[in-house]
C-alpha positions in Angstrom: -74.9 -39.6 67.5 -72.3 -36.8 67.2 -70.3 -38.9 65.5 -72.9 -40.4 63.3 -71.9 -42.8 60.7 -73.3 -45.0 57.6 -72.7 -48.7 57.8 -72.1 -49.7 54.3 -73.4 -52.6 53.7 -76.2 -54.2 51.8 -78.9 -52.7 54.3 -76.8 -49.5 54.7 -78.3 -48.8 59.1 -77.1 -45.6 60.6 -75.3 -45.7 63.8 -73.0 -44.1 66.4 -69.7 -44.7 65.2 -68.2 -45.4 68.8 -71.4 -47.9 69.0 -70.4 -49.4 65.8 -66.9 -50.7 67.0 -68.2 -51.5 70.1 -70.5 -54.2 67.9 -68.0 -55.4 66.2 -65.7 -55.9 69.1 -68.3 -58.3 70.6 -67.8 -60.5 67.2 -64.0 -61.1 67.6 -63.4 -58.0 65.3 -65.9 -59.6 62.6 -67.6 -56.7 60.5 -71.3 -57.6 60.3 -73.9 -55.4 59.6 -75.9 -55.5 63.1 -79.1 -55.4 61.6 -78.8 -57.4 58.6 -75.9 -59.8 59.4 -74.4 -58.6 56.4 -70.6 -58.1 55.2 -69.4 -54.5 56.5 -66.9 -52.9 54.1 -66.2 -49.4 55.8 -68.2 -46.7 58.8 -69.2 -43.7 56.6 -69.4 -40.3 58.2 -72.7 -38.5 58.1 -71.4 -35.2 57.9 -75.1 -33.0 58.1 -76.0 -35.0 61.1 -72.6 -34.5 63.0 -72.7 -30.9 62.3 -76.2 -30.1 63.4 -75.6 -32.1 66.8 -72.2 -30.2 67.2 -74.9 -26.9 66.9 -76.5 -27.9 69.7 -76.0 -25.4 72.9 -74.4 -27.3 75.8 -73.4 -26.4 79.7 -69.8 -27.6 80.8 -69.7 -30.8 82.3 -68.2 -29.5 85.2 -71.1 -27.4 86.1 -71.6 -29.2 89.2 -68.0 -28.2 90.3 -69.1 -24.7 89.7 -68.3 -24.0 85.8 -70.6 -21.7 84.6 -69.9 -21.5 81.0 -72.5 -22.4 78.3 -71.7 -23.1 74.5 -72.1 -25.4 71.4 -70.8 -29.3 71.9 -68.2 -28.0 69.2 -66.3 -25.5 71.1 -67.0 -27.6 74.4 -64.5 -30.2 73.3 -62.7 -28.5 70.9 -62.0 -25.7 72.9 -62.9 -25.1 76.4 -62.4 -28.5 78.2 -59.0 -29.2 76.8 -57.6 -25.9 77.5 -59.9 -23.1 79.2 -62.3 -24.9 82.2 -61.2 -24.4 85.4 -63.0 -27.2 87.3 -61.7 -29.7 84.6 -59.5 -32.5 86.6 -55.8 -32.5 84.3 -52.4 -34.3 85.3 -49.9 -33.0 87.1 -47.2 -31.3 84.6 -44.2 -32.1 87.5 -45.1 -35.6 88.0 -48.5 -37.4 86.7 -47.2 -40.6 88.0 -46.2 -40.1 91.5 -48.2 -37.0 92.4 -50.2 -37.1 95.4 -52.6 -34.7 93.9 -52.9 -37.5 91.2 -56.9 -37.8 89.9 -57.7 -34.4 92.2 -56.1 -31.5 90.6 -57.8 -29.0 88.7 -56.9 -26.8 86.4 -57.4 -23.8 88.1 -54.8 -25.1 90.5 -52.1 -24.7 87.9 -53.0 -21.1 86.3 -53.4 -18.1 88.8 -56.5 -17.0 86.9 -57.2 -17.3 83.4 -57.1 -13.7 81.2 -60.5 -12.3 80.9 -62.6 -15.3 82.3 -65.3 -14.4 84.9 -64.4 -17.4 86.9 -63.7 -17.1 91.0 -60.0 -16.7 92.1 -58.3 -19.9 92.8 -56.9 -22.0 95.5 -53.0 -22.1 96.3 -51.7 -22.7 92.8 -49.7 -26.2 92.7 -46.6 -25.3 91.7 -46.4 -23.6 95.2 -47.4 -27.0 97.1 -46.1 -30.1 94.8 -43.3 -32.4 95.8 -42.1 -32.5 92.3 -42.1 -29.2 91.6 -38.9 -27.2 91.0 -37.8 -24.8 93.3 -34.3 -22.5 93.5 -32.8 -22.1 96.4 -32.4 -19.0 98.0 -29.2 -19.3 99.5 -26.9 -21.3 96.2 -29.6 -20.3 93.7 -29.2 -24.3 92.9 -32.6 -25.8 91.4 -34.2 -28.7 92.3 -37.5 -30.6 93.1 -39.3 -29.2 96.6 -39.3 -32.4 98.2 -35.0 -32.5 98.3 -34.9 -28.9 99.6 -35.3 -29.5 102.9 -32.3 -32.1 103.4 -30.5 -29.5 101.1 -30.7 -27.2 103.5 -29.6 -29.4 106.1 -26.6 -30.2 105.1 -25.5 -26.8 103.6 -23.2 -25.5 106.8 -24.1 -21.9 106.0 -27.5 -21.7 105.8 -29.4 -19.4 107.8 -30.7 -20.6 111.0 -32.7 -19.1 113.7 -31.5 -18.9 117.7 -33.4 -21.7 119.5 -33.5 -19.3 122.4 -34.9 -16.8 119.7 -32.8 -13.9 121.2 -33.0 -12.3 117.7 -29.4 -12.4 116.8 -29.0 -11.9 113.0 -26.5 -13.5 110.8 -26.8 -17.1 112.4 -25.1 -19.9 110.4 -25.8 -23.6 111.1 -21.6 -24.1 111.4 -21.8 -21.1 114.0 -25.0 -21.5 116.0 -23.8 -23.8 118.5 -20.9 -21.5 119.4 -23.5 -18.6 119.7 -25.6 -20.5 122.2 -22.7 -21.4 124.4 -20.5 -18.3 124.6 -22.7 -15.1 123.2 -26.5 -16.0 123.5 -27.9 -13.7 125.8 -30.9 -16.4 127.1 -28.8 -19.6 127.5 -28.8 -20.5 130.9 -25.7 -20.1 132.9 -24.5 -20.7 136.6 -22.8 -17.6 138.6 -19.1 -18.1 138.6 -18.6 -17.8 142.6 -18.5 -21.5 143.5 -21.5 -22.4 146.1 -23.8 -19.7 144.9 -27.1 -20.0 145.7 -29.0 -18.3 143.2 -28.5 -21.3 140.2 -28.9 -20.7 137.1 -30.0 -17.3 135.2 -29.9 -15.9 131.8 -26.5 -15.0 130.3 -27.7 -11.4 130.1 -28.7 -11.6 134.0 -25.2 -12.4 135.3 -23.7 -8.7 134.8 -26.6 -7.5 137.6 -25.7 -10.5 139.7 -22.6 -9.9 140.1 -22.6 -6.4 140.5 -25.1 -7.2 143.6 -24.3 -7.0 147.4 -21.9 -8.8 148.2 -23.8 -11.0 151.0 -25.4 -13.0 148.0 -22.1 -14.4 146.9 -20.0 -14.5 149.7 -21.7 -15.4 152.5 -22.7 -19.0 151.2 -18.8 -19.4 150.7 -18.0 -18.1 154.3 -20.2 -21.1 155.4 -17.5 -23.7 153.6 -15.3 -22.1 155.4 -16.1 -22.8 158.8 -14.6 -26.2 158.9 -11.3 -25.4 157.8 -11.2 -22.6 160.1 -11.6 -24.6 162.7 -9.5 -26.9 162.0 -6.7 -24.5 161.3 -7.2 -23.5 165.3 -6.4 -26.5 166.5 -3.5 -27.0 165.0 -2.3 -23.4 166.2 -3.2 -24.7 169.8 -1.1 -27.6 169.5 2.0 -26.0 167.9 1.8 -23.5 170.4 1.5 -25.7 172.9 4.4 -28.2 171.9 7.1 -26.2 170.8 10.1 -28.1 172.5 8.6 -31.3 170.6 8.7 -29.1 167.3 12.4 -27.7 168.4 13.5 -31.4 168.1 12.8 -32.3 164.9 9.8 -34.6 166.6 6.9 -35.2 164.2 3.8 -34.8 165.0 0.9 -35.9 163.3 -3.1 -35.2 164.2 -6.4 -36.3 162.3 -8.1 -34.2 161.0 -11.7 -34.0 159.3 -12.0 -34.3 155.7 -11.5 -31.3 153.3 -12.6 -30.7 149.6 -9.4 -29.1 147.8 -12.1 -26.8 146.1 -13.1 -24.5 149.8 -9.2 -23.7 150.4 -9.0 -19.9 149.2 -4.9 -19.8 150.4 -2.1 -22.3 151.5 -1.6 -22.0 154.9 0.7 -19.6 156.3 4.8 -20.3 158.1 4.4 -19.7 161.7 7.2 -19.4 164.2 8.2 -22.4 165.5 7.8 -24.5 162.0 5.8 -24.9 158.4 2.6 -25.9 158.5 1.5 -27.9 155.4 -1.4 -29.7 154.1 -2.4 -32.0 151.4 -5.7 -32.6 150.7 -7.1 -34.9 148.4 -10.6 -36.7 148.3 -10.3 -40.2 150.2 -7.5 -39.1 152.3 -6.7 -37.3 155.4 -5.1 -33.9 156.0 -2.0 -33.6 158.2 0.9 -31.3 159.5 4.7 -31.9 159.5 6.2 -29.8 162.1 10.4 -29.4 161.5 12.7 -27.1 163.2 14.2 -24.3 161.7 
């Protein structure tokens, strides 16, 4: 009955005004006395009664959500649910629409903390957490909603990035980090530069040490390549110094040979005496000597 009316007609009941139009709504909009079935002209407002039930001291009706404050029914609507309670659920003043906080938020979600009230310190305020809130960005100082910040970011080629090795380099750029990671990052893994090496791959920052080492750890595996080539290279000095009349002639001669990789020959091979001796090596084929005279 706080908004306690007259219902003039010829009987003249009193009545809840909200409970009055909710009558006449259930007759098609026909204004009937409920009581008397009379002809209503007009809801009159019973202005004593309304303002001794506004008197009446009231808790929030959030109290369950932990709002303490007490008051009359007057200042509870006029007053502290439509702009002080915390616990009161309001929309979201970004997006009310597409808000996933929509039906959830509270008012103390908003505000940091209300001036003067006694009420507990909030969660996260919104604003710091909502899709549809604005944000400015850092880097541009260009505003716009949070949700479209992160592919901003993305594509801006001079944003700030962190080292995926997380050396701790400082001045990273997205356009430069790749460049960083290959040629200056002192964690990406490399491979020693002395072909055959063992030791496989090591830190950038490691390979100074390495190759400052003893010399047995670089240089011994490559000795091992070696060995074929070596011995092959004897052979044909046995049978050049064994055949020089057939050399003195112009003859050719021409001896098998096992396969060589190109990458273990360190020098070309040297002129001796009686001739040149010259190879050419080449995956899939074999190597041979021309012997010519002088």
């Amino acid at each position: 009955m706080k908004d306690a009316v007259t219902i003039a007609c010829d009987c003249s009941p009193s009545s809840c005004k909200a409970c009055a139009e909710q009558w006449f709504a259930k007759n098609n909009g026909e204004k009937i006395c409920p009581q008397g079935r009379h002809p209503v002209t007009m809801l009159v407002p019973i202005h004593p009664i309304r303002s001794q039930i506004r008197a009446f001291r009231v808790r929030c009706t959030n109290k369950e959500k932990g709002c303490p404050w007490e008051g009359t029914l007057e200042e509870l609507e006029a007053r502290h649910l439509p702009n002080e309670c915390p616990k009161e659920v309001v929309s979201c003043p970004f997006n009310p629409e597409e808000c996933p906080s929509k039906g959830q938020l509270m008012r103390e979600d908003l505000e940091p903390r209300l001036p003067g009230s006694p009420y507990s310190l909030p969660r996260q305020p919104h604003q710091h957490t909502c899709p549809y809130a604005p944000i400015n960005c850092q880097h541009c100082q260009a505003w716009m909603i949070r949700r479209l910040m992160e592919n901003h970011l993305a594509e801006r080629p001079n944003h700030p990035i962190e080292c995926p090795n997380v050396c701790g380099a400082v001045g990273l750029i997205r356009s430069t980090l790749q460049k960083h990671v290959d040629e200056d990052c002192p964690k990406t893994l490399v491979s020693c530069t002395v072909p055959f090496c063992p030791s496989g791959k090591m830190e950038r920052r490691a390979l100074p040490a390495h190759m400052a080492g003893p010399p047995a750890l670089t240089s011994m595996p490559l000795s091992n390549r070696f060995r074929p080539w070596s011995h092959a290279w004897s052979q044909w000095s046995e049978l050049l110094d064994e055949s020089p009349m057939a050399i003195g002639r112009g003859i050719r001669v021409r001896r098998q040979t096992p396969l060589l990789s190109p990458s273990i020959i360190a020098q070309p091979p040297q002129r001796r005496p009686h001739g040149t001796l010259s190879w050419a090596l080449s995956d899939g084929q074999q190597a041979s000597t021309d012997g010519a005279s002088d």
